[in-house]
PDBQT receptor file of N, H, CA, C and O in Angstrom, charges set to zero:
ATOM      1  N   UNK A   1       2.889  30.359  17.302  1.00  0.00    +0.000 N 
ATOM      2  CA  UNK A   1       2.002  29.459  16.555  1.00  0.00    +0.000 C 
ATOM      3  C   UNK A   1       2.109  29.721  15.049  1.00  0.00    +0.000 C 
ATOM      4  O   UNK A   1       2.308  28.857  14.196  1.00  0.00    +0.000 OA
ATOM      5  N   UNK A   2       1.933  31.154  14.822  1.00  0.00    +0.000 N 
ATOM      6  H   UNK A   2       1.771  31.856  15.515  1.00  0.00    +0.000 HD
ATOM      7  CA  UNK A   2       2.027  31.113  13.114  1.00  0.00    +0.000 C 
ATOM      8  C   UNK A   2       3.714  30.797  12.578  1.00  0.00    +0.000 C 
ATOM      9  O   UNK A   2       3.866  30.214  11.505  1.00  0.00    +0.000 OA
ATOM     10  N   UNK A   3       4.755  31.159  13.276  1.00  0.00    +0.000 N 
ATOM     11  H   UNK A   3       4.632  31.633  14.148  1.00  0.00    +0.000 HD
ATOM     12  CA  UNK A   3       5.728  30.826  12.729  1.00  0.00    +0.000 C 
ATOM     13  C   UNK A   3       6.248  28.801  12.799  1.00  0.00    +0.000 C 
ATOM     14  O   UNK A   3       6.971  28.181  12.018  1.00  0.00    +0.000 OA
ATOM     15  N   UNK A   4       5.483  28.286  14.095  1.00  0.00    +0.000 N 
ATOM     16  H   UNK A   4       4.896  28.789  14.730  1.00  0.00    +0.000 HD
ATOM     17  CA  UNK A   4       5.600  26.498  14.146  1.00  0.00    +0.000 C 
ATOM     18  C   UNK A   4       4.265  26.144  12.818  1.00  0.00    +0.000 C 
ATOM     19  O   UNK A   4       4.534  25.166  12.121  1.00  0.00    +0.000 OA
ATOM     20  N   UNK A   5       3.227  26.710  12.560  1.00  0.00    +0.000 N 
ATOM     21  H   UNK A   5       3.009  27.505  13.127  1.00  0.00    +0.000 HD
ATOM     22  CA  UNK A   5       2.510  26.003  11.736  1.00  0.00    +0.000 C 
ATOM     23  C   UNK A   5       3.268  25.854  10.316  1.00  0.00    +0.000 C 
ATOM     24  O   UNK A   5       3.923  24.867   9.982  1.00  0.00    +0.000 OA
ATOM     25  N   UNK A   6       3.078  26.915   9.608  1.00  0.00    +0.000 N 
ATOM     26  H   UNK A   6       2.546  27.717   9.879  1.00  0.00    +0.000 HD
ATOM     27  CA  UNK A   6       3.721  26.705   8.352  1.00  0.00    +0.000 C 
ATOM     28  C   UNK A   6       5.011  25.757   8.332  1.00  0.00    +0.000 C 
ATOM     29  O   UNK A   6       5.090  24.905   7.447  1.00  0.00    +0.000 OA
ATOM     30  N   UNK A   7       6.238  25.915   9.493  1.00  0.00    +0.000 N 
ATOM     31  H   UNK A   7       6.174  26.607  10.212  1.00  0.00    +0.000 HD
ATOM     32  CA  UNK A   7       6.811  25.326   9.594  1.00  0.00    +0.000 C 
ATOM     33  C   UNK A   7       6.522  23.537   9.108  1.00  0.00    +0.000 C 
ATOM     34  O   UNK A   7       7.017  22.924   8.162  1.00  0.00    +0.000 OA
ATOM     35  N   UNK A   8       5.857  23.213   9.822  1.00  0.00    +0.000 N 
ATOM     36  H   UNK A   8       5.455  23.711  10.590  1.00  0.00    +0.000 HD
ATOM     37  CA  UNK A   8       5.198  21.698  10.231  1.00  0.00    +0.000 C 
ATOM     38  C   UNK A   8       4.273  20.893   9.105  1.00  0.00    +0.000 C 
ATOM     39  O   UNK A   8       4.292  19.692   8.835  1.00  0.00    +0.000 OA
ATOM     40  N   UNK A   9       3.392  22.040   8.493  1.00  0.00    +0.000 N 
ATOM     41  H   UNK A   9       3.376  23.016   8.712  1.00  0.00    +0.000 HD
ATOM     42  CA  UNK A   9       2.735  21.304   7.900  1.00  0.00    +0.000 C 
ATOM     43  C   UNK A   9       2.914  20.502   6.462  1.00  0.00    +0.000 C 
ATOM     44  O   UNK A   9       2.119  19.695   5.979  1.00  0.00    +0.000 OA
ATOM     45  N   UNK A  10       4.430  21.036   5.800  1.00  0.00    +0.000 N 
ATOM     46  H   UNK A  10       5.076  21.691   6.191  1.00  0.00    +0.000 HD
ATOM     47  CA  UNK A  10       5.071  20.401   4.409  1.00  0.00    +0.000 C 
ATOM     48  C   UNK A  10       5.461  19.212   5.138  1.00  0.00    +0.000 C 
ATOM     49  O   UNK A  10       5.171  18.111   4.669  1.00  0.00    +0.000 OA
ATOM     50  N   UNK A  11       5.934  19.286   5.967  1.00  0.00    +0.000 N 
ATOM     51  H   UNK A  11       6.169  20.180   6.349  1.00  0.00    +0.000 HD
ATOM     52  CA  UNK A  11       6.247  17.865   6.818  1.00  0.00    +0.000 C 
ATOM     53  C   UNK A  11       5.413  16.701   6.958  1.00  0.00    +0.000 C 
ATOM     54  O   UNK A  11       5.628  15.518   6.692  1.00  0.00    +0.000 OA
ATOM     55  N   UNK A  12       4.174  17.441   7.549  1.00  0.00    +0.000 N 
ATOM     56  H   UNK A  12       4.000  18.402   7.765  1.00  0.00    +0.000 HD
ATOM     57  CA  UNK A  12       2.915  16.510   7.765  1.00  0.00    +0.000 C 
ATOM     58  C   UNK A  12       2.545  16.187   6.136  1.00  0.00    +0.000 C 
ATOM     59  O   UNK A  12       2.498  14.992   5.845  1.00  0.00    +0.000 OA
ATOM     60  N   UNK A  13       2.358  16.878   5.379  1.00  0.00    +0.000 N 
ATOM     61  H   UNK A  13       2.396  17.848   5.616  1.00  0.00    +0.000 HD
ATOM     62  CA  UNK A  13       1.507  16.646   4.055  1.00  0.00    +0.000 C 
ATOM     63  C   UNK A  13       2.533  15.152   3.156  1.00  0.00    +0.000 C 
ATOM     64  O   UNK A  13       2.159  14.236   2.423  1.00  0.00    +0.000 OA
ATOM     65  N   UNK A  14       3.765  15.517   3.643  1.00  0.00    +0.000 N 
ATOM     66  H   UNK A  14       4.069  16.261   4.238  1.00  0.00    +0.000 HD
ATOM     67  CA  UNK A  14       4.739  14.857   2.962  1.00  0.00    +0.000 C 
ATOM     68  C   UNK A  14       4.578  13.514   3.951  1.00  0.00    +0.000 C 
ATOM     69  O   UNK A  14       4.433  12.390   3.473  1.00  0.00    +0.000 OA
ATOM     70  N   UNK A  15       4.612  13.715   5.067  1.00  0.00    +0.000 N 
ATOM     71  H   UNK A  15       4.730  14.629   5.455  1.00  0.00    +0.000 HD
ATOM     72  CA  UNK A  15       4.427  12.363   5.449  1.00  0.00    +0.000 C 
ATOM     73  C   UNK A  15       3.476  11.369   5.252  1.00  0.00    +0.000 C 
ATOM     74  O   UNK A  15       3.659  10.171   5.465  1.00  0.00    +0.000 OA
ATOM     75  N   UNK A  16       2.240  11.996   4.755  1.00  0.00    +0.000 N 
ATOM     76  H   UNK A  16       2.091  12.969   4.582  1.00  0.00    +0.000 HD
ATOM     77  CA  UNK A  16       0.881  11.612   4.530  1.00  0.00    +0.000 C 
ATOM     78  C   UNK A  16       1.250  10.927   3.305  1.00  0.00    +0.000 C 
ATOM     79  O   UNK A  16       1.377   9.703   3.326  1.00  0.00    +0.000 OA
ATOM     80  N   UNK A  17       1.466  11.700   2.063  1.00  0.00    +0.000 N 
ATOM     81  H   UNK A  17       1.363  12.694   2.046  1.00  0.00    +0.000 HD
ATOM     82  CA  UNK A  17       1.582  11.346   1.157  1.00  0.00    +0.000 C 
ATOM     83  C   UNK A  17       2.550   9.919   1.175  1.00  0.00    +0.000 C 
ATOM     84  O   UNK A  17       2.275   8.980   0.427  1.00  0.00    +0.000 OA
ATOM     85  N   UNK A  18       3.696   9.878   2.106  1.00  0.00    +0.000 N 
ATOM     86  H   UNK A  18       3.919  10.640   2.714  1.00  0.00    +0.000 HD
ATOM     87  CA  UNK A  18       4.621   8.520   1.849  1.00  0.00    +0.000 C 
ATOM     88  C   UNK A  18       3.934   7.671   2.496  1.00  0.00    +0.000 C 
ATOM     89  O   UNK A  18       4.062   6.486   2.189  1.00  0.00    +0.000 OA
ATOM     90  N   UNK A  19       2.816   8.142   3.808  1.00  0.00    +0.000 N 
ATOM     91  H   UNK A  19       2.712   9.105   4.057  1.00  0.00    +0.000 HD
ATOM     92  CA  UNK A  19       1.842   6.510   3.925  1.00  0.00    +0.000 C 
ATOM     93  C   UNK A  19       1.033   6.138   3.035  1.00  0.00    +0.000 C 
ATOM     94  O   UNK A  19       0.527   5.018   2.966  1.00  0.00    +0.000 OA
ATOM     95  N   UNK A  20       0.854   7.050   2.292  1.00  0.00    +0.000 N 
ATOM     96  H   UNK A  20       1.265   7.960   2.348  1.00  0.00    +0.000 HD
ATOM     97  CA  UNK A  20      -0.334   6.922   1.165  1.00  0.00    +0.000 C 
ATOM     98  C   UNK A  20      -0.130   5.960   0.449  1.00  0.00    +0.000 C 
ATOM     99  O   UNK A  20      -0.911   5.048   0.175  1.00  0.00    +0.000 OA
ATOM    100  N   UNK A  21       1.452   6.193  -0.055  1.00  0.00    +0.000 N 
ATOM    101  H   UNK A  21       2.086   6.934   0.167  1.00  0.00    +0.000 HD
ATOM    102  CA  UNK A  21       1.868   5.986  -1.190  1.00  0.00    +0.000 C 
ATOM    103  C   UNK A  21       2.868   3.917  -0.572  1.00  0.00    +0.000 C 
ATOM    104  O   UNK A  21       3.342   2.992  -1.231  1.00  0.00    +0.000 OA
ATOM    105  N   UNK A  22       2.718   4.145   0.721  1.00  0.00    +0.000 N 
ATOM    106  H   UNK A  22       2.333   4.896   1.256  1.00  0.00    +0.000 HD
ATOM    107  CA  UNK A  22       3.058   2.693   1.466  1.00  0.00    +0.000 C 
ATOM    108  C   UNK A  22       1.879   1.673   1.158  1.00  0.00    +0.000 C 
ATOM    109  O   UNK A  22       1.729   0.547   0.685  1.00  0.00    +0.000 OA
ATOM    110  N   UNK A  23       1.194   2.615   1.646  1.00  0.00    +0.000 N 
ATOM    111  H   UNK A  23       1.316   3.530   2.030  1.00  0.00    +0.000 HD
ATOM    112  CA  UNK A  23      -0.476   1.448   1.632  1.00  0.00    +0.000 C 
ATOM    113  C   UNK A  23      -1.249   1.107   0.714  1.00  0.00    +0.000 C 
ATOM    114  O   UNK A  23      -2.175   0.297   0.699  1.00  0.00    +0.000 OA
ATOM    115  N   UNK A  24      -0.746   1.888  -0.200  1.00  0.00    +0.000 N 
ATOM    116  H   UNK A  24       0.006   2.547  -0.188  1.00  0.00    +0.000 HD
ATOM    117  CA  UNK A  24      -1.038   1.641  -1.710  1.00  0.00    +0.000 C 
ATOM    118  C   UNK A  24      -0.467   0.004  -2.253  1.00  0.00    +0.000 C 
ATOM    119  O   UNK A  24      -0.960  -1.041  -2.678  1.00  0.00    +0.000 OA
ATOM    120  N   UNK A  25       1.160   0.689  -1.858  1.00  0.00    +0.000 N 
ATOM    121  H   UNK A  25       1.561   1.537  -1.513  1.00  0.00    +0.000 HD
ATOM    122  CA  UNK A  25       2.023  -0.435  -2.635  1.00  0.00    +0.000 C 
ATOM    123  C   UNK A  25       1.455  -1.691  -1.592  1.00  0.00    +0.000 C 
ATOM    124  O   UNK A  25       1.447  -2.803  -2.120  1.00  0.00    +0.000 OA
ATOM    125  N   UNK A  26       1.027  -1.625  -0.300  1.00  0.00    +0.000 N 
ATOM    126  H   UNK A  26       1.034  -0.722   0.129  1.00  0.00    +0.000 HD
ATOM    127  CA  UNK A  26       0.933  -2.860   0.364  1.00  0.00    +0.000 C 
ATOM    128  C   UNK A  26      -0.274  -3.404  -0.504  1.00  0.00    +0.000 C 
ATOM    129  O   UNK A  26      -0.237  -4.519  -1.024  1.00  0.00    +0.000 OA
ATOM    130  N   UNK A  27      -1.279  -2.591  -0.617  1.00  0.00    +0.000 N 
ATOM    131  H   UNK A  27      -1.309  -1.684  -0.195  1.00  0.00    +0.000 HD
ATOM    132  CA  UNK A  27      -2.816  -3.012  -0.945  1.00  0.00    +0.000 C 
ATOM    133  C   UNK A  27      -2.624  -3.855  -2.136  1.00  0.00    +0.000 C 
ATOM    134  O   UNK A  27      -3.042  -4.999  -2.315  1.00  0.00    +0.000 OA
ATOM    135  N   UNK A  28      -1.823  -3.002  -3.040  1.00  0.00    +0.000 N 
ATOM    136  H   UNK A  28      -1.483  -2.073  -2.895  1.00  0.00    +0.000 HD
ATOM    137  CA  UNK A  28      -1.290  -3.597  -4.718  1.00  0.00    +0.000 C 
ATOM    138  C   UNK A  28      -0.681  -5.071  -3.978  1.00  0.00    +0.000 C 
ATOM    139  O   UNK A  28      -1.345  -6.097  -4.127  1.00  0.00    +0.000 OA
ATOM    140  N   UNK A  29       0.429  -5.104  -3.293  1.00  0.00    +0.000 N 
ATOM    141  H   UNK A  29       0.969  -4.271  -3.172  1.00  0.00    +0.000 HD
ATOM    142  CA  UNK A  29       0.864  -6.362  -3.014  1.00  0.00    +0.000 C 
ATOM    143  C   UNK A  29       0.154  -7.468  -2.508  1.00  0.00    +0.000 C 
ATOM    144  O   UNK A  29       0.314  -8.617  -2.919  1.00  0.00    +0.000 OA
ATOM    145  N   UNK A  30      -0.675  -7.114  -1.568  1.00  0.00    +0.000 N 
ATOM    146  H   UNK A  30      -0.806  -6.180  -1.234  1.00  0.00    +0.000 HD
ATOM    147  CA  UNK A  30      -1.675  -7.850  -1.136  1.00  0.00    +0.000 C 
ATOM    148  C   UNK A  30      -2.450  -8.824  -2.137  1.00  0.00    +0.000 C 
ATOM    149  O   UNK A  30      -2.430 -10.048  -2.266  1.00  0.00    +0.000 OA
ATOM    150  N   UNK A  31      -3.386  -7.446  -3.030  1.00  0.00    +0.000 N 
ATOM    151  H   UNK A  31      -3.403  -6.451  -2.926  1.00  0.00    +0.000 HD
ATOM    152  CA  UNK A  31      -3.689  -8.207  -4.479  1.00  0.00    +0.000 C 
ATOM    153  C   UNK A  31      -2.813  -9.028  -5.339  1.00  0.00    +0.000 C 
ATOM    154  O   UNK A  31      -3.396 -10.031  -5.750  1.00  0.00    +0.000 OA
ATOM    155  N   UNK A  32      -2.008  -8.949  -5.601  1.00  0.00    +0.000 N 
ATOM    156  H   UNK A  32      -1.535  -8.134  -5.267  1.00  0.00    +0.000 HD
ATOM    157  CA  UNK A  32      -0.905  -9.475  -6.186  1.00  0.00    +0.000 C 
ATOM    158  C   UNK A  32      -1.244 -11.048  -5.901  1.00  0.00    +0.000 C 
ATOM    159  O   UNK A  32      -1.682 -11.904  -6.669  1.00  0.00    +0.000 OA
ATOM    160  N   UNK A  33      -0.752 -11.147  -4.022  1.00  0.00    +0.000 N 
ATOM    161  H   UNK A  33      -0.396 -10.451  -3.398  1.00  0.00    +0.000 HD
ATOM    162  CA  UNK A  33      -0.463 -12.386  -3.511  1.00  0.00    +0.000 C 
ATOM    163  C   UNK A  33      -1.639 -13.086  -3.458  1.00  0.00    +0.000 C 
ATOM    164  O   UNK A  33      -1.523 -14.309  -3.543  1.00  0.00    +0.000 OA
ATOM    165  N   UNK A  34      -2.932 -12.554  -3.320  1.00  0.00    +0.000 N 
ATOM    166  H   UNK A  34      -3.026 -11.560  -3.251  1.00  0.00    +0.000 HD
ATOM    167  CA  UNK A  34      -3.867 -13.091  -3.238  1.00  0.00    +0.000 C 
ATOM    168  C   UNK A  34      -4.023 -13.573  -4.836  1.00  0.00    +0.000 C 
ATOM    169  O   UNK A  34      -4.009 -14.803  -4.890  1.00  0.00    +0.000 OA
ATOM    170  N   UNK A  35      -4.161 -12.976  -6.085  1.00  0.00    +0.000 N 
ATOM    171  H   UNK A  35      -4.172 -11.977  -6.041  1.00  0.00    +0.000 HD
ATOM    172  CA  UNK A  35      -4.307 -13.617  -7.337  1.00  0.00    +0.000 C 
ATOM    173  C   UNK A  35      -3.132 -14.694  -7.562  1.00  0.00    +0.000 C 
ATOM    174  O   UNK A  35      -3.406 -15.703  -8.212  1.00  0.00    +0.000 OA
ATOM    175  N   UNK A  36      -2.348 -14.589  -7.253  1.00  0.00    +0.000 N 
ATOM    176  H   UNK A  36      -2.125 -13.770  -6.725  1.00  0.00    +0.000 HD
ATOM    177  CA  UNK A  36      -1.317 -15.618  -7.312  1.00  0.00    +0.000 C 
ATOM    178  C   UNK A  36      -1.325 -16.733  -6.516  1.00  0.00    +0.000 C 
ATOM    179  O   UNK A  36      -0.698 -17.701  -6.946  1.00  0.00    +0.000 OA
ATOM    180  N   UNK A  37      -2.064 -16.867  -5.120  1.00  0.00    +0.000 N 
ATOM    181  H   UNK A  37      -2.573 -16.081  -4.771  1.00  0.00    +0.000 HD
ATOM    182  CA  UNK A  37      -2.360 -17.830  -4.445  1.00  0.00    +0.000 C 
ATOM    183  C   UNK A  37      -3.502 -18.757  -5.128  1.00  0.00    +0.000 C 
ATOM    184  O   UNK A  37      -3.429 -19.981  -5.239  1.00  0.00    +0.000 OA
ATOM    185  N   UNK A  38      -4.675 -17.858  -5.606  1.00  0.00    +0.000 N 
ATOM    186  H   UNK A  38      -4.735 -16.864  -5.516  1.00  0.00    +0.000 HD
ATOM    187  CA  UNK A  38      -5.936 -18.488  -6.069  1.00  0.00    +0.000 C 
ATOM    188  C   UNK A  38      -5.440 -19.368  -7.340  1.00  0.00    +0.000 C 
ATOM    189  O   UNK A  38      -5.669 -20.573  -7.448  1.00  0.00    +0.000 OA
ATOM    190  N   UNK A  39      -4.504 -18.343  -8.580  1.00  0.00    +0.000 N 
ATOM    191  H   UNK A  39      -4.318 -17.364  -8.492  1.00  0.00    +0.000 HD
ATOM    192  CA  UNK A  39      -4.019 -18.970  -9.533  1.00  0.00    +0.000 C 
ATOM    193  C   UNK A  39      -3.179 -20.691  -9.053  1.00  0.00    +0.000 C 
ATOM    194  O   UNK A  39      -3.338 -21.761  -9.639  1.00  0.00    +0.000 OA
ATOM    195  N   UNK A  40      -2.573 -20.496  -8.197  1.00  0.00    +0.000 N 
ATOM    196  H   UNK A  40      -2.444 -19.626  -7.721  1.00  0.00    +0.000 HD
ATOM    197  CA  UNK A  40      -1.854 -21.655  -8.041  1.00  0.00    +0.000 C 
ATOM    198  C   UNK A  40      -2.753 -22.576  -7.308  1.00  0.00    +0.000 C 
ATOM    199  O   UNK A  40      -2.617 -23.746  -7.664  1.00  0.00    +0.000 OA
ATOM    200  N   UNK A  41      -3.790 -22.333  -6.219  1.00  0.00    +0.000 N 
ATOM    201  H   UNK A  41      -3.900 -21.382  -5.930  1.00  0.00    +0.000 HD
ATOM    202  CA  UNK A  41      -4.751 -22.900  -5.829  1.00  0.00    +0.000 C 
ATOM    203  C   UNK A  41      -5.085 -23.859  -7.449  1.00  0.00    +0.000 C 
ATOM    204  O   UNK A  41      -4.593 -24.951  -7.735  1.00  0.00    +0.000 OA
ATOM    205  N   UNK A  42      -5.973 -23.105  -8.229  1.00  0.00    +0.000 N 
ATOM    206  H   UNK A  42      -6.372 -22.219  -7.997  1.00  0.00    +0.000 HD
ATOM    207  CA  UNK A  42      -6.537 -23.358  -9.256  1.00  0.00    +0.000 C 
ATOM    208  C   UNK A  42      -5.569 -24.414 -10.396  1.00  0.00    +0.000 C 
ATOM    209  O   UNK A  42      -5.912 -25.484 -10.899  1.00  0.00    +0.000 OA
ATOM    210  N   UNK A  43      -4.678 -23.893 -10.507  1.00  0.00    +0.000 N 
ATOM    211  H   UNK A  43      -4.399 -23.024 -10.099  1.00  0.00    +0.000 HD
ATOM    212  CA  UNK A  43      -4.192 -24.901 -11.247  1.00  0.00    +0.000 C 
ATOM    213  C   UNK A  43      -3.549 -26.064 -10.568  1.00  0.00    +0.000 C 
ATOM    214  O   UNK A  43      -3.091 -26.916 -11.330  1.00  0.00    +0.000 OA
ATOM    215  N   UNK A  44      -3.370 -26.355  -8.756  1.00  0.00    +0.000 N 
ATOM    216  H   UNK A  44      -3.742 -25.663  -8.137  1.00  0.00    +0.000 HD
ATOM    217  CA  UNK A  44      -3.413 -27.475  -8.295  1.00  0.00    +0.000 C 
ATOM    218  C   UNK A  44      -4.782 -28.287  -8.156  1.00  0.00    +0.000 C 
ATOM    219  O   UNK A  44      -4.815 -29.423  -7.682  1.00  0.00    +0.000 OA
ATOM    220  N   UNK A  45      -5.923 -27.589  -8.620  1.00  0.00    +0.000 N 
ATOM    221  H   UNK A  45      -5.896 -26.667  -9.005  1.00  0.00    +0.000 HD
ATOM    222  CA  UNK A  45      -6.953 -28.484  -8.368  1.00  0.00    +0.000 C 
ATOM    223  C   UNK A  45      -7.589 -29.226  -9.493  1.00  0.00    +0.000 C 
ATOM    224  O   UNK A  45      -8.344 -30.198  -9.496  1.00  0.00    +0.000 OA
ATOM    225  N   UNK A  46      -7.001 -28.394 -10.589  1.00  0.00    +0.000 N 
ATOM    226  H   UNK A  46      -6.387 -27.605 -10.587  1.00  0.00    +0.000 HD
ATOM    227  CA  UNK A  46      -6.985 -28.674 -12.198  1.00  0.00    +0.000 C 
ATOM    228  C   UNK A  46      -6.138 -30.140 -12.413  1.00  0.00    +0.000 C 
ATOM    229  O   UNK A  46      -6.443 -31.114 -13.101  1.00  0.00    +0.000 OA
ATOM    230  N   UNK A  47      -5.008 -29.911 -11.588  1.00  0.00    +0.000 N 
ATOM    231  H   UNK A  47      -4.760 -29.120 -11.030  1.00  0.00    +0.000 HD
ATOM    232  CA  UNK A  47      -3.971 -31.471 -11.745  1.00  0.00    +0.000 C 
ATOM    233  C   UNK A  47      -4.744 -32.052 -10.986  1.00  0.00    +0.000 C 
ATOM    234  O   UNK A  47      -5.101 -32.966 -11.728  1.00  0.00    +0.000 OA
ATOM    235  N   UNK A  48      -5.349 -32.228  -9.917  1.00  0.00    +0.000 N 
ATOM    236  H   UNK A  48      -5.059 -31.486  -9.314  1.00  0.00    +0.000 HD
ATOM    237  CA  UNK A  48      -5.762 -33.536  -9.465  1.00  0.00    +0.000 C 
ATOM    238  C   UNK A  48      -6.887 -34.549 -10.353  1.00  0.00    +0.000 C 
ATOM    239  O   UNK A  48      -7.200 -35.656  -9.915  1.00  0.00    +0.000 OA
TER     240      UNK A  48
């Protein structure tokens, strides 16, 4: 056990960190698409 833990856990921390760092960029993208939908929403309702 003490020689598999240390082993394992730079692994785990590192993996954490690259979902972190996934769900981030999704969340950012998400926002993104959503202000860009409303924007274009908005300025099609502006032309009518």
């Amino acid at each position: 056990m003490r020689v598999f833990f240390p082993h394992t856990t730079p692994i785990y921390i590192k993996n954490t960190m690259i979902t972190r760092i996934f769900i981030l960029k999704i969340l950012s993208f998400c926002k993104i698409y959503k202000t860009q939908k409303a924007v274009v929403y908005h300025i099609q309702n502006n032309k009518k």
